[in-house]
N, C-alpha and C positions, 0 to 999 in steps of 0.2 A: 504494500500500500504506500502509495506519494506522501512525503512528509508534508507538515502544516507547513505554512510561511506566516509570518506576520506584518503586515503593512500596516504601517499608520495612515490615517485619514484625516486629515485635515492638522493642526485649526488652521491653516490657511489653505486655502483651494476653490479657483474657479468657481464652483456651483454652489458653496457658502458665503453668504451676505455676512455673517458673522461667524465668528468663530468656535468650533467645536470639535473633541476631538474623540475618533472609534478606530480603535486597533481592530481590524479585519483579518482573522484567522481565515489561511484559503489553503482547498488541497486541489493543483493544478489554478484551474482558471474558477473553481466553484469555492464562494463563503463559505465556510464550515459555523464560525460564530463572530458577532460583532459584538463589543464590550465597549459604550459610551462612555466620555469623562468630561464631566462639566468643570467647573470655576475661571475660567479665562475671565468673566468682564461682571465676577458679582460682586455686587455694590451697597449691599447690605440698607436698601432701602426699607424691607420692614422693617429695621432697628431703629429707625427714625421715630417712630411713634413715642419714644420716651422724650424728646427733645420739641416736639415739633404737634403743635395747637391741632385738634382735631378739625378744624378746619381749612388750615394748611395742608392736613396730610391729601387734599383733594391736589392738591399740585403734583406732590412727589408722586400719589397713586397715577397719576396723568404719565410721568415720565418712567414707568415700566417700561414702557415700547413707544416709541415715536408712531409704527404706524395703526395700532389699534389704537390709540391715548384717550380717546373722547371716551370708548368702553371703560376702559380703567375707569377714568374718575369717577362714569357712570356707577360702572358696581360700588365703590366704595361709599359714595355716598347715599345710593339705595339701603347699605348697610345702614348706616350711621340714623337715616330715616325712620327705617324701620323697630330700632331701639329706641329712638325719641318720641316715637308715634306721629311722625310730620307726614301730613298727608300734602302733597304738593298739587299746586294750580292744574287744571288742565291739559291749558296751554303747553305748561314747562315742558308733561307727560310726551306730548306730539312733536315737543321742537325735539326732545333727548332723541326720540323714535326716529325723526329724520336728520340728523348728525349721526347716529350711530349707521344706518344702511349708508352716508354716503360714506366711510366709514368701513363698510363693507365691500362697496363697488372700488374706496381704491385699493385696499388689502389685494382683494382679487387682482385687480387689471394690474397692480406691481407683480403678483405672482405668476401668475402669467405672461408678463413678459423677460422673468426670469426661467419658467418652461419652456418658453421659444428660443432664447439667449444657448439656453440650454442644448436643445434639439438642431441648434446650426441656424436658426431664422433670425438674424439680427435686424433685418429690417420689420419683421414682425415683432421685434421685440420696442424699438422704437415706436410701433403704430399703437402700441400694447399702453405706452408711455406717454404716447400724444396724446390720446384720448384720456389718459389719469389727471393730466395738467389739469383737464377742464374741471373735473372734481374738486382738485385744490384750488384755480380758481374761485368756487362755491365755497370753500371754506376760510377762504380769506376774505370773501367778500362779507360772509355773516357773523365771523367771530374774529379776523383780525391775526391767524394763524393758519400754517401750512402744516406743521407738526404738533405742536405742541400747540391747545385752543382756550384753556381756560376759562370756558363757558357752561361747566357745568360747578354748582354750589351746594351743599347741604341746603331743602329747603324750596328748589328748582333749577334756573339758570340766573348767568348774571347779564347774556343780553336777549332782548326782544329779536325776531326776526318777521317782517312787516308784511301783510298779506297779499302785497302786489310783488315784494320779492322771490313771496316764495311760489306763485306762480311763473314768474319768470322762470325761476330755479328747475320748477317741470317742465317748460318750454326747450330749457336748456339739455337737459337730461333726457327729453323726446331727439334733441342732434346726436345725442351720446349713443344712443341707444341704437339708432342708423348707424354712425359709423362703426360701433360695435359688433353689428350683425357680421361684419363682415373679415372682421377677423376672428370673431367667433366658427364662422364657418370653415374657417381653416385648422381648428382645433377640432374640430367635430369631424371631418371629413379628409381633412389631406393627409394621403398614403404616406408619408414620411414621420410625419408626428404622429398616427396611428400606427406604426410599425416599431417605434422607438419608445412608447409609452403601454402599448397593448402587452397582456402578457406577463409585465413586468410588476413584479411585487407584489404580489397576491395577498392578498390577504380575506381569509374566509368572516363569511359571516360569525358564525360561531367562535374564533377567534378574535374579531376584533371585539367581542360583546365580554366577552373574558379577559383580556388583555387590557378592558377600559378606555379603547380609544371613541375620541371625541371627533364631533364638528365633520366636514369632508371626507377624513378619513371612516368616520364609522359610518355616514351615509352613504359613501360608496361602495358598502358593503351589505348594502340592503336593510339598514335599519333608519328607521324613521323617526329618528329623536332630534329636536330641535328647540332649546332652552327657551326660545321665543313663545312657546306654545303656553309654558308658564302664564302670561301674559301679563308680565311684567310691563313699567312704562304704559305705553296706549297699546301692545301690541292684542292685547283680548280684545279691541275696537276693530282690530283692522283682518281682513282675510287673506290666511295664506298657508299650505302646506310646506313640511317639508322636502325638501329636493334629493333625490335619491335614484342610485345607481347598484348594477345587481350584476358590474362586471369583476367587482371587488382588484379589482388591478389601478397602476398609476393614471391611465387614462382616464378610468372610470371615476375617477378622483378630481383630473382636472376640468373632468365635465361638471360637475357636483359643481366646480368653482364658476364654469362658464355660463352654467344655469340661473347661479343665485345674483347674478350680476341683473340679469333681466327683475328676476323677483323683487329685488330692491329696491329698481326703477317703481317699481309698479307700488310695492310699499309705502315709496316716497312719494307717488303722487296719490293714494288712497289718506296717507296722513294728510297732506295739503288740502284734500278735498273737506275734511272732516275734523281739522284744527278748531279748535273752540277760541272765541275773543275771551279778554279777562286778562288778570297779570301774571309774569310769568315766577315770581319766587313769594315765599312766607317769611316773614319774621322768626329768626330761631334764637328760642330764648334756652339757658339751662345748657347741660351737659348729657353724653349718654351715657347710662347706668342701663350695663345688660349685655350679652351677647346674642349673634345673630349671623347666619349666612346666608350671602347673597350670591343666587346665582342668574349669570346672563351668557349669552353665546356671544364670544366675538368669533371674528372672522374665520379664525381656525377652530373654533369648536366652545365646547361649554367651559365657562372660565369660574371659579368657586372665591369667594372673599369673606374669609372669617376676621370680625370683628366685635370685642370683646371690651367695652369700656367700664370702668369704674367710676363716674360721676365728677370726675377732674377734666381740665381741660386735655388730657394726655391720655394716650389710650393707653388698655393694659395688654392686647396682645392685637397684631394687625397682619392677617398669614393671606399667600395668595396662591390658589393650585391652576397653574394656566397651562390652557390648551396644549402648548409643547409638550412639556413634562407627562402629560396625561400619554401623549402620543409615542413616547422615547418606546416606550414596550412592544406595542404594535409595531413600530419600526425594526427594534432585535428583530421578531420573527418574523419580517417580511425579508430583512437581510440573508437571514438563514437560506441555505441550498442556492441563492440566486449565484447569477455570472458576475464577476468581478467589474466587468465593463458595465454593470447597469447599477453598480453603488450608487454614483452623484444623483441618478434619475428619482432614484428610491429615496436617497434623503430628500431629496428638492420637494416630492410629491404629499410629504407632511406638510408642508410651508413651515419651516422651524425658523422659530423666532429665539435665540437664545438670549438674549437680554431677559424677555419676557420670563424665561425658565429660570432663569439665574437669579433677577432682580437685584 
């Protein structure tokens, strides 16, 4: 029998945006076992809760991840609300609903044009990127941020967004949506990215339901869970299933992501239609005394936020289980038995966000 080898994987390499690193046991050209190793970029931001006013900690929760950050603050302070008993405006419920899907659409459209980066399609990787501008256009225009937005508060948000804007905002995202079909259809359809993603990395339904993987990954394997359903924020107002795929491979993954781009359009203009007037945040008086977990889906999957105060302005415990971390397991055994040459494909196809994991 061919002896093992050991290659390292990363933390620098091509098809990671950040760094991470998996010794890759191979006998010939096939994985035998992949052993992940995080701490490159942790920052010990839960520890900050001893230092830092519970309503500060809606910043730091923001700068977990640059590109899901609206989420973040979201969950944290849904926590913090729901220990208080703050029941928030309306309003607030519908703006949070429509910053979080766009939010969603660029998560996606950068993941996907790191899929196509990926696959050899560099100029489809750019068309991937043209059309994200427009999204962050929208979020500079209503909160004053590309990354990091600051508009979300214990309470509701800190700004208004005006109801001729945010028709415009579905006007705008009806152009996204055309020019989107169209590189969509090349994810969906063309021989090369279907030949390079089919196949690869399987993972059974039954396994990912056991292993705990979240978000695309676990819908891509035929199960139909999606945090939203909670109905959390407005989302019990608004109509919409979750997106699901029963090829259980990478493909079938980045279709999960291709699909939910449309859904979110449609999200975002079902909140627009159905936004209530009124103001958008409450006066919050007192501290929170209590513990409590909040859960919301970002981009990559169900994301969990324990928080735990004592009636000070300082929390006593603030933990977060995010979508990567959830995924690292389902990833080992998708590694297992694959070709060596289809590692990068198989990491990329979690969308791993290691900041997110690390914090």
């Amino acid at each position: 029998m061919p002896r093992r080898t050991i290659i390292p994987f990363g933390p620098q390499h091509p098809v990671l945006p950040e760094p991470i690193h998996i010794d890759i046991s191979v006998r010939d050209e096939k994985v035998v076992e992949a052993i992940p190793s995080f701490g490159f970029i942790h920052r010990g931001l839960e520890l900050l809760v001893d230092k830092k006013d519970f309503n500060d900690m809606t910043f730091i929760a923001e700068r977990i991840c640059g590109i899901c950050s609206f989420i973040h603050g979201q969950g944290y302070v849904q926590g913090i609300e729901e220990i208080m008993n703050i029941e928030i405006p309306g309003r607030a419920k519908y703006l949070r609903v429509i910053w979080a899907e766009l939010s969603r659409i660029h998560s996606h459209l950068l993941w996907l044009g790191l899929a196509a980066d990926a696959a050899g399609f560099e100029s489809l990787f750019m068309h991937c990127w043209r059309i994200r501008e427009k999204i962050l256009d929208i979020f500079e225009e209503t909160t004053g941020g590309r990354v990091i937005f600051g508009v979300c508060k214990v309470g509701g948000t800190r700004k208004d967004v005006d109801n001729d804007t945010l028709k415009r905002i579905v006007q705008v995202l009806k152009t996204v949506e055309s020019d989107y079909r169209e590189i969509a259809k090349v994810f969906a359809e063309d021989y090369s990215v279907k030949h390079r993603f089919s196949n690869v990395g399987v993972l059974s339904k039954d396994d990912a339901y056991k292993l705990g993987a979240v978000g695309p990954v676990l819908r891509a394997s035929g199960i139909a869970q999606d945090t939203r359903k909670l109905g959390y924020a407005a989302y019990g107002d608004l109509s919409f299933e979750p997106i699901v795929e029963t090829t259980c491979d990478c493909h079938a993954r980045g279709m999960v992501r291709v699909r939910e781009v449309y859904q979110s359009i449609d999200l975002i203009e079902q909140a627009v239609g159905k936004i209530p007037e009124g103001p958008v945040d409450v006066k919050v008086t007192g501290f929170p005394k209590g513990e409590f977990f909040s859960r919301l889906e970002q981009p990559r999957g169900e994301v969990i936020y324990y928080i735990k105060g004592n009636g000070t302005k300082h929390l006593d415990r603030y933990r977060v289980r995010t979508p990567t971390f959830s995924n690292v397991a389902p990833l080992v055994k998708m590694l297992e038995g694959c070709d060596f040459a289809d590692v990068p494909v198989i990491i990329l196809c979690i969308d791993p966000c290691i900041s997110c994991a690390e914090r």
